[in-house]
N, C-alpha and C positions, 0 to 999 in steps of 0.2 A: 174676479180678477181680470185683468187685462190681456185677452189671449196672447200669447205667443207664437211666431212661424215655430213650424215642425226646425227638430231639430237640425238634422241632415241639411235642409232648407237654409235656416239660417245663416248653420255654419258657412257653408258655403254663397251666402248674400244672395241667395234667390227668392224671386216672390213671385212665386208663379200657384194664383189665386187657388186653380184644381188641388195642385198636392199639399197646397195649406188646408184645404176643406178636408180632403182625405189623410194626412198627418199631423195636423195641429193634435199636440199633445194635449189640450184642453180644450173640449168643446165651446166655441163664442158662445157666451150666454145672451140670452132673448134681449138684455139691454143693452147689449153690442151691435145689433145688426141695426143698419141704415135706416132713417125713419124715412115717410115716404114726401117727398115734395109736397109743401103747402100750397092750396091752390090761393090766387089772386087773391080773395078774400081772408085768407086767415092771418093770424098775425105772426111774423117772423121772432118773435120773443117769445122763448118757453120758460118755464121754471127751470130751475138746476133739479138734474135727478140727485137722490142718494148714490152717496158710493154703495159701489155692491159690497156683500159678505163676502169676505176669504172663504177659499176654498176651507173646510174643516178636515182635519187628518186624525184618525185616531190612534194616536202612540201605541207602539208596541199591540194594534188592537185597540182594548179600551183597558189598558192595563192597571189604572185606578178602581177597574168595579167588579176586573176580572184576573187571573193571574196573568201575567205579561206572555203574549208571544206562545198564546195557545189559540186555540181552535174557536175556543169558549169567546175570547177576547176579541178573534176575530169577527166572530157572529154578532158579538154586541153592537162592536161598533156599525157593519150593515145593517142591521136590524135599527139601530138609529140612524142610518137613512148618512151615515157620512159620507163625504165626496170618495174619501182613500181608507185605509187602515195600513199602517205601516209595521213593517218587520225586520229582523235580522238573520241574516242569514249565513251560514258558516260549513264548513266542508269537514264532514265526518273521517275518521281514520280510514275508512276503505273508499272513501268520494263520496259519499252520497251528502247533497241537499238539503240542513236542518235549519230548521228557526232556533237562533237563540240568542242570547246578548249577550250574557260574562262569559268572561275564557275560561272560567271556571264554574263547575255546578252547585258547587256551595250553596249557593245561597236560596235557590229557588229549585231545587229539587232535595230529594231524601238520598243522596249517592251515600251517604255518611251509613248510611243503613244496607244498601245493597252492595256498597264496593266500600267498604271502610278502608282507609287512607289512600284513598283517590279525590277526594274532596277538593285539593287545590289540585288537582292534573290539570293540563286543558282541556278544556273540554271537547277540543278537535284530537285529542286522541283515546276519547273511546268511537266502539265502532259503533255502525246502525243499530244491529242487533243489540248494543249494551247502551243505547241512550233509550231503548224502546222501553228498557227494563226502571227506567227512574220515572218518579212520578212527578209532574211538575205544576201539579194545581195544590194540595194541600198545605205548600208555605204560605198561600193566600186564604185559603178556607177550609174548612173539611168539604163544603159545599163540594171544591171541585178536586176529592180527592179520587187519585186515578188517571187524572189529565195527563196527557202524553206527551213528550216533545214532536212537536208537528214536522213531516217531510214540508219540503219546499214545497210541493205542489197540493198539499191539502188546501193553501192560501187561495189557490187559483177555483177550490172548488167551492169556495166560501163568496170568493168575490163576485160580484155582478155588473152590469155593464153600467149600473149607477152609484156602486161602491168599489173602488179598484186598489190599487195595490201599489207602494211607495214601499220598495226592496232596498233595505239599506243592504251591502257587502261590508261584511263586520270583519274587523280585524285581519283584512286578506292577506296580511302576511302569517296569519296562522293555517290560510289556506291558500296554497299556490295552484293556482289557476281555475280559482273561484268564477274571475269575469267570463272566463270561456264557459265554464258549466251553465252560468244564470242566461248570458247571447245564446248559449242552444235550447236551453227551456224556454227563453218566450219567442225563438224562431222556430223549432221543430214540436214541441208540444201544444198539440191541436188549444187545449185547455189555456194554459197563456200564452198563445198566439192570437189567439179570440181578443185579448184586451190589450195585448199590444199596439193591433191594427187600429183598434178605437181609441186608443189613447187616453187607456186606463191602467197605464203600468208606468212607475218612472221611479228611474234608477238612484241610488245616491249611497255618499259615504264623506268621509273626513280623508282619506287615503289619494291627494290627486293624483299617482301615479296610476292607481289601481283606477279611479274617474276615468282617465285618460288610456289608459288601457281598454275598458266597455268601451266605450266610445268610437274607438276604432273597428272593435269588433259588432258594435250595432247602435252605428249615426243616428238610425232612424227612433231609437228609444229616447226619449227626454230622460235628459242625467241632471245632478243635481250637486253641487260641491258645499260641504256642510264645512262652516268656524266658528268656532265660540264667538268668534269678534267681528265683527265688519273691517278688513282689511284698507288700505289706499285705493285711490282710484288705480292707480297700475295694475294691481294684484287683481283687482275684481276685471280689467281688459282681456287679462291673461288670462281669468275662469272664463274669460265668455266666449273663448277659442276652444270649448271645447262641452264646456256645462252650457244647460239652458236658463236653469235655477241655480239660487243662491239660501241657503236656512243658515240661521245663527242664532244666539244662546236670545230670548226674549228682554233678560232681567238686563242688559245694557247696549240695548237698539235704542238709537234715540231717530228721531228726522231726518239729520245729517245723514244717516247710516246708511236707512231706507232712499234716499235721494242718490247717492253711491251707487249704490247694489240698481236702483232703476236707468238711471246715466248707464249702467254699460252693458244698458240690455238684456239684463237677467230679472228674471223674475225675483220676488222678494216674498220669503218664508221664516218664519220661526220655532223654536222648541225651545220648553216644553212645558208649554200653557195650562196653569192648572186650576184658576180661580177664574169665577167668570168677571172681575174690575179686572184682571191683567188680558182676559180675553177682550172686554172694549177697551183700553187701551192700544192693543194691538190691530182694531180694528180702524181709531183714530187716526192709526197713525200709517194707512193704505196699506197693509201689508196684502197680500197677493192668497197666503195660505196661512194656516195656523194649526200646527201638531200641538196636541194636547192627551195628557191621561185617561180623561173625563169627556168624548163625545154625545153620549147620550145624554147629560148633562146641559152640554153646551148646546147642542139642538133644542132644547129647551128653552135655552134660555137666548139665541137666535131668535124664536119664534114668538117672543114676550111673555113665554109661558115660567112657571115655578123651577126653578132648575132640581130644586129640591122637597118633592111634593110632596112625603112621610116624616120631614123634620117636624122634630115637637119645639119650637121656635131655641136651641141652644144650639152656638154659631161658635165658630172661632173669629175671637176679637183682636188675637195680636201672638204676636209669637217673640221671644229676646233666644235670637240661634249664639251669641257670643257672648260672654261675659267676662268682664276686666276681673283677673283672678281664678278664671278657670270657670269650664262649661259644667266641671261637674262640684264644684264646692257646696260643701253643707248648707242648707238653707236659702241662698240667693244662686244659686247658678243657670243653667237653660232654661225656659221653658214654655208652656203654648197656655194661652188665658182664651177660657171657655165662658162664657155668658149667656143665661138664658134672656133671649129679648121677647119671648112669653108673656103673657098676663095671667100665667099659671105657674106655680110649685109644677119642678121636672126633675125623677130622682135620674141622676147620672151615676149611678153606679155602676159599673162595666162598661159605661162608654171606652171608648180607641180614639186614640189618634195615633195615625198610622203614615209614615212618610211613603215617599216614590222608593225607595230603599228596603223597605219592608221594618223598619225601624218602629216599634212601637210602646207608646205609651198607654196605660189602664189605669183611669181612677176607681180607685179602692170602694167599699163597701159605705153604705153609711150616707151616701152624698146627695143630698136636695138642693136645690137652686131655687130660692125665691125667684121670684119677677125682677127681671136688673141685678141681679147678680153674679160677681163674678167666681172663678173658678181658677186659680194658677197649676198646673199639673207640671210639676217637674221631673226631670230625667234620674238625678241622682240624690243624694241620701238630704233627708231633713228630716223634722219633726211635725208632722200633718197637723191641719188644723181648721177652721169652717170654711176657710178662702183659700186652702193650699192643701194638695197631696204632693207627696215624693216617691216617686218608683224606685230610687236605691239603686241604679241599674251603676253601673262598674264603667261602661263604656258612652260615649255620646251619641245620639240622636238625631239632631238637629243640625245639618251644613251651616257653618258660619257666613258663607257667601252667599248665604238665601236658601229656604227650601220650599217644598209643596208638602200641604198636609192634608187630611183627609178625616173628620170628625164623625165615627159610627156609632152607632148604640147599640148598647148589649141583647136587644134582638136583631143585631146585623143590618140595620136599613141607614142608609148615608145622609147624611143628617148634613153636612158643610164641607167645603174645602177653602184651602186659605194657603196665599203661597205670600212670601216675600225675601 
């Protein structure tokens, strides 16, 4: 990407070359630095370089291969060599520092079993000691049953000065005076103060008041103001009095958006990338960085390699998230079409498809897939047949505004994903 002056720097319109070398929130990469004078002889006409790769961010961790916004998630995604791994962070009933995303633990812990009718509470009011006690790997796998909800600062012991750390402040008005707690962990704590000064910590949220708040309290951190939408040129003037970067929803960035967001000096990022044609898309189209479910994946497939190297060649071909008459009606309502592109019979029986949601679909018993074959697995009730299963499920699956899915096989190895 395009480095940016350190923040502090910018804001205040200084270019004083030292403190960009020592604060630039993103190290110049090797195709940024000045080539050297051609001597007399050589020719002043080069090829055009490639644009470089966005920076790679790994949501929530790598919370497509891992449970979100654990420990596990985060190793993945270092372990695949990403630029960042990102997280949520939220202030526990007695103060303390947690990773987590819903305001509620529903969904991605077993609270229903340790604290019954607590389930919808927020989840900023159990304490330390009563989130230690939920487990928050096993709604992803038994694999990772056990998984803890992580302090703030496991992140920092995870991260390295080649994978760092993208701290979203989650819902800070369910924690008041979150920005101050997160400015004295990465100023007083030896641990992420190590990756602040190198400029592998940067801050963000959806909340500009709470943005704007950090900010005052630590200029020197690259912040980050998250929209679903790419705003007017005004509205993105106004983030750049204070943010350095800008992320917005992937599925309706167009050119125009990214030209926007670069016009007023902000960086340009997106979320949340989960196929690799939406990832060259985004790549097309200069983005700066790219948060995604799937880093180990995407490193992969960066590097021209298989992104999916244990698929037995059946892919997700297409998905219909809405249907005129209703998502769940008998026979024709949601659903995700599976295709072996094989030169081989592949029984799919216990295959997944598993959304960002944890929403999941299983075809049933029974199921082979010739070569070219296709496969409809629907959400709700029908009558099964060689081209169609129906899960019967009661409730919908599938985001009508697009989603991301994730296609596994019944011995657990990740087989495709497919978002639209």
């Amino acid at each position: 990407m395009t480095p940016h002056p350190a923040p502090a720097l910018r804001r205040a319109g200084t270019a004083a070359a030292l403190s960009l070398a020592v604060l630039a929130p993103l190290s110049a990469p090797t195709w940024a630095s000045a080539p050297a004078a051609p001597s007399s002889s050589e020719q002043t006409v080069t090829a055009p370089q490639p644009a470089p790769a966005p920076l790679l961010v790994g949501h929530r961790g790598a919370a497509g291969t891992a449970p979100e916004n654990t420990v596990s998630a985060f190793t993945q995604a270092r372990d695949a060599r990403a630029d960042y791994f990102e997280l949520d962070v939220q202030l526990s009933a007695d103060g303390v520092p947690f990773v987590f995303h819903d305001d509620v633990p529903a969904r991605t812990t077993n609270v229903a079993q340790v604290f019954p009718g607590r389930e919808n509470d927020p989840i900023t009011s159990f304490t330390w000691a009563e989130l230690q006690q939920l487990d928050a790997g096993s709604h992803f796998s038994g694999a990772f049953a056990g998984e803890k909800i992580p302090h703030f600062d496991d992140a920092a012991r995870v991260a390295t000065e080649r994978t760092g750390v993208f701290v979203e402040i989650k819902s800070p008005e369910n924690s008041p005076g979150i920005e101050k707690v997160v400015a004295d962990s990465l100023h007083g704590n030896p641990a992420w103060a190590r990756f602040a000064h190198c400029g592998k910590v940067e801050v963000l949220g959806y909340d500009a008041a709470s943005n704007q708040q950090f900010a005052r309290l630590a200029p020197e951190v690259p912040l980050q103001q998250l929209m679903d939408t790419v705003p007017d040129a005004a509205t993105l003037a106004q983030v750049a009095t204070y943010a350095d970067n800008f992320g917005t929803d992937y599925r309706l960035l167009d050119a125009a958006g990214v030209g926007r967001i670069k016009a007023a000096g902000l960086g340009a990022g997106v979320y949340t990338v989960d196929s690799t044609a939406a990832y060259d898309r985004m790549v097309a189209l200069g983005l700066d960085r790219v948060t995604g479910d799937f880093p180990v994946q995407f490193t992969r497939h960066a590097q021209g390699l298989d992104s999916f190297p244990d698929s037995t060649g059946v892919r997700v071909s297409g998905a219909v998230n809405d249907v005129l008459g209703g998502d769940l009606q008998p026979e024709n309502g949601e659903h995700v079409v599976l295709q072996n592109t094989s030169a081989l019979a592949v029984d799919v029986s216990g295959y997944r498809v598993r959304d960002t949601k944890d929403n999941t679909l299983t075809v049933g018993p029974g199921y082979v897939l010739a070569p070219g074959q296709q496969l409809r697995v629907y959400t709700g009730p029908g009558t099964n047949r060689a081209d169609a299963y129906y899960n019967g499920l009661a409730t919908e699956a599938l985001d009508d505004e697009g989603d991301s899915v994730a296609l596994w096989s019944s011995a657990g190895t990740l087989q495709d994903t497919f978002s639209n």
